[in-house]
N, C-alpha and C positions, 0 to 999 in steps of 0.2 A: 537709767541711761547706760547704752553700752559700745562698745568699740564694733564697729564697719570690717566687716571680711570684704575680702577680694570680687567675691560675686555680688554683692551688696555697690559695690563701689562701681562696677561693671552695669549693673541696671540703673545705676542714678544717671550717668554720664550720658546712658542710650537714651531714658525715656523724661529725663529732665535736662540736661545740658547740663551736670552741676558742675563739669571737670569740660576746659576746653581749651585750647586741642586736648586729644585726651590717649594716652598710652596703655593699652587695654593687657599686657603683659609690662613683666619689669625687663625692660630692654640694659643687658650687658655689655652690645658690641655697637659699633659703627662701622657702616665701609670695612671690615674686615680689622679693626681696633677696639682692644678694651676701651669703654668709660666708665665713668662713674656711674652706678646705675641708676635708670628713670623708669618712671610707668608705678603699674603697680604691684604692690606688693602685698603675703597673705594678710597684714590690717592694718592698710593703709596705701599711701600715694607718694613717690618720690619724684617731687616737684623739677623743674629744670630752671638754671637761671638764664635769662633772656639776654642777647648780647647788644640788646639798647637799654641806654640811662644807668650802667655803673657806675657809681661816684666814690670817690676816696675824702676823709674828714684830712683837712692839711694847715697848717697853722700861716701858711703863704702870704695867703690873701685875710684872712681873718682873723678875729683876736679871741675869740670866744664863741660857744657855743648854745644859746638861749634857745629853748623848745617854743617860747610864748611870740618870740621875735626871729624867727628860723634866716636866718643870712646865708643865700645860696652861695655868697664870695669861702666860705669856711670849705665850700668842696670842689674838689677837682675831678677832670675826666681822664681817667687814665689811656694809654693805647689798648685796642685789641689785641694782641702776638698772637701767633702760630706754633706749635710745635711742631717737631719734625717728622709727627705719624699726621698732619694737620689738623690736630685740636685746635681750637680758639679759646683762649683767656687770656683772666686780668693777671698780672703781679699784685697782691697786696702785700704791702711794703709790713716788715714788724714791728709789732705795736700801734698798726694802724686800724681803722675802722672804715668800713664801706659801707655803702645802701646801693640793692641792685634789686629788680625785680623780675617776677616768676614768667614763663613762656605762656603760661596757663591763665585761662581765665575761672574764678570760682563761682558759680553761682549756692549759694548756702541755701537750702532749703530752711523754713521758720522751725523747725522742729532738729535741726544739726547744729551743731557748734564743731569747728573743727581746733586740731592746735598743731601748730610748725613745730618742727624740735630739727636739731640737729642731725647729719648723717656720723656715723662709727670714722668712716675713710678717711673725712676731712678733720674729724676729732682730733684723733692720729696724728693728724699732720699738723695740728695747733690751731683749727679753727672754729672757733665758737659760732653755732648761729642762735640766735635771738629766740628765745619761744612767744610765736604770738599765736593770738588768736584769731579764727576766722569765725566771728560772731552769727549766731542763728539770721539769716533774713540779710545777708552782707553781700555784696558782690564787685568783683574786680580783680586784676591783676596783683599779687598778692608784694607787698615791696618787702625784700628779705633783707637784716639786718645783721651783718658779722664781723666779728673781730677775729684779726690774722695774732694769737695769744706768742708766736713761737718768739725767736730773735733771728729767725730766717726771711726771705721775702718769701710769701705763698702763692703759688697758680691755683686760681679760682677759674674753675672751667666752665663754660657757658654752653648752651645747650645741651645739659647733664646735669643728674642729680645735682640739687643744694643740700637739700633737707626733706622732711620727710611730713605728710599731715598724716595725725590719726584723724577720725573722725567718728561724733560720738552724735547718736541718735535718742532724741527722746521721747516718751511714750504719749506726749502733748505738747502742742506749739506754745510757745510762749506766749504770754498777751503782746509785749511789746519787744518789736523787734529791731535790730540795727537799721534794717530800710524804714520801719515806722518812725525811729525816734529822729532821722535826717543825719546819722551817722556822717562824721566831716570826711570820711574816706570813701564814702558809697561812690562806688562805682568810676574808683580811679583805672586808669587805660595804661598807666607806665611810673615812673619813680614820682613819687607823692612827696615831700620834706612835712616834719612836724607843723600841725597845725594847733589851736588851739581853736 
């Protein structure tokens, strides 16, 4: 199994859809503004986060957070903001937790498993993203999960880098795949909450 270069990443997206929408350079600027960057990169994809279905974890409305019995009252929807080059993001408040999900649709080929990790920038600036996986044979909008680590609030920028997929190719499909076994996230559209 080995890790996806840049041109590799560039023929899947053309002749399979696996990447969609899909940023066939890693894009730096906007309208004449830095961002965080997106598209792709020499091995791999920097994903963008989508400016519907941010949720914040808040103790407001909820008392507890169960994975088996997911209570949508535990999250809140934060506002959009603007800054004043007009980016749009969220505030994540410190020591808070968010789930927001990707621009991008995945289609995983049965013979790819991908994995999210973190970008350097947001690191930096104290935020953790979640490593998941995008299982061989998996497909949908990808819901990215992070923690603001600092004791500042954090701007999470939306339509711009989150994080990053490698993606790793194997020399044979697997027998059983995420779409064969009815995978509970196949083919989520937007913010998905724990299912069991």
């Amino acid at each position: 199994m080995t890790i996806k270069s840049d041109q590799w990443l560039r023929r899947m997206a053309e002749e399979q859809q696996m990447i969609s929408p899909f940023l066939s350079e890693l894009v730096r600027e906007r309208d004449g503004n830095r961002i965080i960057s997106a598209g792709v990169s020499s091995y791999g994809y920097d994903m963008r986060l989508a400016d519907d279905g941010f949720r914040i974890f808040s103790s407001v409305y909820g008392l507890e957070i169960d994975p088996k019995r997911f209570d949508e009252n535990s999250l809140i929807e934060p506002e959009v903001r603007t800054s004043n080059d007009g980016s749009k993001y969220y505030l994540l408040p410190p020591q808070h937790y968010g789930l927001g999900v990707t621009v991008e649709t995945f289609r995983m080929p049965r013979n790819v498993t991908g994995l999210a990790i973190g970008k350097s920038t947001y690191a930096r600036a104290g935020l953790l993203v979640n490593a998941t996986p995008l299982e061989a044979g998996w497909t949908g909008r990808l819901v990215v999960e992070i923690a603001n680590l600092a004791n500042l609030p954090l701007r999470v920028y939306v339509n711009e880098g989150i994080g990053q997929i490698l993606f790793f190719e194997s020399d044979e499909d697997c027998a059983v795949s995420y779409s064969d076994r009815g995978g509970k996230y196949q083919n989520q559209t937007g913010l998905t909450y724990a299912k069991v």
